[in-house]
MARGUMI-457026 format. One record per residue (C-alpha): residue number from 1; residue in one letter; x, y, z. Coordinates in steps of 0.02 Angstrom, whole numbers, always signed. Example, Ala and Ser with C-alpha at 12.3 -4.5 7.8 and 13.67 -1.06 7.14 Angstrom:
MIMAR resi resn      X      Y      Z
MIMAR    1    A   +615   -225   +390
MIMAR    2    S   +684    -53   +357
//
This chain:
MIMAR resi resn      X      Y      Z
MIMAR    1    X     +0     +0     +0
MIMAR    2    X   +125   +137    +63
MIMAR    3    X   +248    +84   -104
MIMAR    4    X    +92   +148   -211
MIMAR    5    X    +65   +319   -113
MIMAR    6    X   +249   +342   -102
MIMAR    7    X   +258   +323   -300
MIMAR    8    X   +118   +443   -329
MIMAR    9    X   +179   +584   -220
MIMAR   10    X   +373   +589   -217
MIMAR   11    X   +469   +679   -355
MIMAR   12    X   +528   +540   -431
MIMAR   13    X   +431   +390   -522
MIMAR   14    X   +434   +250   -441
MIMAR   15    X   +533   +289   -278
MIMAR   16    X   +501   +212   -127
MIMAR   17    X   +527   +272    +50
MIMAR   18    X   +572   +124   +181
MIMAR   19    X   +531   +207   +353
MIMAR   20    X   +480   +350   +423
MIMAR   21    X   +653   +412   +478
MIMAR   22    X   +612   +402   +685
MIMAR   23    X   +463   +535   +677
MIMAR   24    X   +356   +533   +785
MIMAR   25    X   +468   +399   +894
MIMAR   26    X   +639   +301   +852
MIMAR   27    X   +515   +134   +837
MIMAR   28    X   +355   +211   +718
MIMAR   29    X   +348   +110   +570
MIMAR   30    X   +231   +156   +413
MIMAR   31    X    +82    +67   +432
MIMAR   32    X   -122    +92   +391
MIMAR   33    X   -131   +205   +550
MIMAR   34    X     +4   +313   +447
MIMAR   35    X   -142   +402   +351
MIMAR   36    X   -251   +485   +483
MIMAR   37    X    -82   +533   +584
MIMAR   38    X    -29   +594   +436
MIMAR   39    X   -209   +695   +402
MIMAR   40    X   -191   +746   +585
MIMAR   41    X    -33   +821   +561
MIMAR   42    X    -32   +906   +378
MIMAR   43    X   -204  +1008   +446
MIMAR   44    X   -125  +1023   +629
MIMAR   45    X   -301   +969   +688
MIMAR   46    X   -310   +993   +872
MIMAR   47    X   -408   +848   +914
MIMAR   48    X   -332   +709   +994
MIMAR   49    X   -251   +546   +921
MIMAR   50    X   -381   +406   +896
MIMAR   51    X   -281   +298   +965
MIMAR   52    X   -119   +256  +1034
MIMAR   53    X    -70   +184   +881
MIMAR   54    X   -112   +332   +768
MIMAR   55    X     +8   +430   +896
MIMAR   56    X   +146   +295   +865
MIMAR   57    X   +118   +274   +667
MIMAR   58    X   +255   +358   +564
MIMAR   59    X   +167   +500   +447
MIMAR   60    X   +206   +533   +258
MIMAR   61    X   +206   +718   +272
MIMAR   62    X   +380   +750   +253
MIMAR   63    X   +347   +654    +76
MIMAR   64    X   +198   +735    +18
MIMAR   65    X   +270   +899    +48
MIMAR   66    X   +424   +889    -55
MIMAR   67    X   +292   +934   -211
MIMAR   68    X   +289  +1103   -281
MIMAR   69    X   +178  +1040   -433
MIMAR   70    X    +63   +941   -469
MIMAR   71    X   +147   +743   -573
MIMAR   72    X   +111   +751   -753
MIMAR   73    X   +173   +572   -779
MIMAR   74    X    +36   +493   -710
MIMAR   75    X   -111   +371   -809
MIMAR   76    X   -254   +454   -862
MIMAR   77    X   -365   +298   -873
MIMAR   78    X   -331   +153   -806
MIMAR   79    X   -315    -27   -934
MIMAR   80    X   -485   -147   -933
MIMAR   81    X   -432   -300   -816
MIMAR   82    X   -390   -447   -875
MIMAR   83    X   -495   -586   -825
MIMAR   84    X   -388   -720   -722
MIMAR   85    X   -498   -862   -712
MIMAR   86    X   -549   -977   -869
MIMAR   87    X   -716  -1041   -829
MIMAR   88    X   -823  -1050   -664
MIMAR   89    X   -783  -1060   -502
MIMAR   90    X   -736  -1241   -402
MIMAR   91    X   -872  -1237   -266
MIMAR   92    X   -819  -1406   -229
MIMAR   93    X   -624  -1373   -170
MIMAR   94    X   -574  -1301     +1
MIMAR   95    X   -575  -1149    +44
MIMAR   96    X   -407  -1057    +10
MIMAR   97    X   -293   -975   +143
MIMAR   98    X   -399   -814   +118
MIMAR   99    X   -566   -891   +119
MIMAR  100    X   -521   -958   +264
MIMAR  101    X   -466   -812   +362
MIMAR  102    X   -659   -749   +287
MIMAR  103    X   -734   -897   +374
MIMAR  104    X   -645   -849   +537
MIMAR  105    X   -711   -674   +554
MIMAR  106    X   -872   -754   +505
MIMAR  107    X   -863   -862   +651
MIMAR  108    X   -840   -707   +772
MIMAR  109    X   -997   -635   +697
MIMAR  110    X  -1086   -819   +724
MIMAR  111    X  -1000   -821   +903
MIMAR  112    X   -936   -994   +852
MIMAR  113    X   -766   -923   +891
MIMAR  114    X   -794   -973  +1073
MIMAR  115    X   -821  -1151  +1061
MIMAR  116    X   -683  -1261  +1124
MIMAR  117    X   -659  -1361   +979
MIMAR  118    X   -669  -1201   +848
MIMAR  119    X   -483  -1181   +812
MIMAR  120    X   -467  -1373   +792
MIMAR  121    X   -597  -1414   +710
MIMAR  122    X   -678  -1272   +605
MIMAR  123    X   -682  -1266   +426
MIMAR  124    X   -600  -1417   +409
MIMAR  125    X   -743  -1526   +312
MIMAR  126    X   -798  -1353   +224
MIMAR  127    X   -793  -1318    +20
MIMAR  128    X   -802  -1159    -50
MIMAR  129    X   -965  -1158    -82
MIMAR  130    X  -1052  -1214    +99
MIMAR  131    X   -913  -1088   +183
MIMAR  132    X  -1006   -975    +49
MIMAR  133    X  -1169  -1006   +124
MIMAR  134    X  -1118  -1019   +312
MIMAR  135    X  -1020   -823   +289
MIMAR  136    X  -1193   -770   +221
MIMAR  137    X  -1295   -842   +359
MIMAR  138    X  -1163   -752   +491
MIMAR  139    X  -1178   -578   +425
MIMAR  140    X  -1368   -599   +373
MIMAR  141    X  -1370   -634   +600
MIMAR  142    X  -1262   -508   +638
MIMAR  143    X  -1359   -381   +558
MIMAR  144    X  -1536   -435   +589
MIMAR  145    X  -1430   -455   +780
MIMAR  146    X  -1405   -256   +755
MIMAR  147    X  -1560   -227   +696
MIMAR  148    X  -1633   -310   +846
MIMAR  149    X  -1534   -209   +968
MIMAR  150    X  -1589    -70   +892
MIMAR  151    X  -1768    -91   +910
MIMAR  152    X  -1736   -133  +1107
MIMAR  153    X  -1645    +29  +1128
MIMAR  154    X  -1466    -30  +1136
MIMAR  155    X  -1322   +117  +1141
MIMAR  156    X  -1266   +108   +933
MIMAR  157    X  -1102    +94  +1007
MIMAR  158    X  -1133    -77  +1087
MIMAR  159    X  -1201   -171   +956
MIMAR  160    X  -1028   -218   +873
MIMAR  161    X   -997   -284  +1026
MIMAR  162    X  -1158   -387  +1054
MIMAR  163    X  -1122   -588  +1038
MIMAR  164    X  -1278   -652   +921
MIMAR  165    X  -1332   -749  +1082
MIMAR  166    X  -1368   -626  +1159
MIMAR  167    X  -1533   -575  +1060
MIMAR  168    X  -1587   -776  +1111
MIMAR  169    X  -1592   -778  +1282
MIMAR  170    X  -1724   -742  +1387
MIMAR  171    X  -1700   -573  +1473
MIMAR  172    X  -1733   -594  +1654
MIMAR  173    X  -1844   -475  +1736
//
């Protein structure tokens, strides 16, 4: 990501910067938190840091404002993709290494993450296409979930934070 902004904003094409040079601390690193610390900074916006990592997260402004002008060597329009698949997709094979990090975050959602047996066990005997269906069926019951806690008043702020079982239980008077 940073290689990409550092190539559209630094004088030269295709330069890339490797570190933040010890600013804000001798141990900030760029990073995704680099780009509101950098906002932050550029606009000296008064407002606190979002978090201690934005405070930490090395900033790009010393590369954004060694511009005086504007790049003219940059694309106008972009190519049409190119299409990397020949034929459908396999809903039959396992899921791949990303799909499965999907299916994990779809557990969380589910609140599957807290069985015992989860990071044994889950995924294991899943294709592509019934992890399909079973990331649909946790985001479909995380929102209805939301939607729920809603109606009942809940803070907006909590519901991220609600496990889906809690919408099931009996409240107790």
């Amino acid at each position: 990501m940073y290689t990409v902004v550092h190539a559209l904003v630094t004088r030269k094409k295709f330069a890339v910067v490797h570190g933040p040079n010890g600013s804000p601390s001798p141990t900030s690193e760029f990073e995704h938190s680099s780009v509101p610390a950098t906002v932050k900074k550029l606009f000296n916006l008064s407002a606190p840091f979002l978090t201690r990592r934005d405070a930490w997260a090395g900033t790009f402004e010393g590369i954004l404002q060694t511009r005086t002008e504007p790049r003219t060597d940059c694309p106008e329009q972009l190519p049409d993709p190119v299409k990397i698949r020949k034929g459908e997709a396999n809903e039959d094979a396992k899921p791949s290494e990303f799909q499965q990090e999907l299916l994990q975050l779809a557990a969380v959602l589910k609140g599957d993450h807290i069985f015992t047996s989860y990071p044994e066990r889950f995924g294991k005997d899943m294709t592509v296409k019934t992890g399909k269906e079973y990331m649909e069926d946790a985001v479909k019951g995380f929102l209805e979930a939301g939607r729920y806690a809603k109606k009942m008043g809940v803070d907006g702020e909590q519901i991220v934070k609600m496990r889906p079982s809690l919408t099931t239980r009996p409240s107790k008077p």
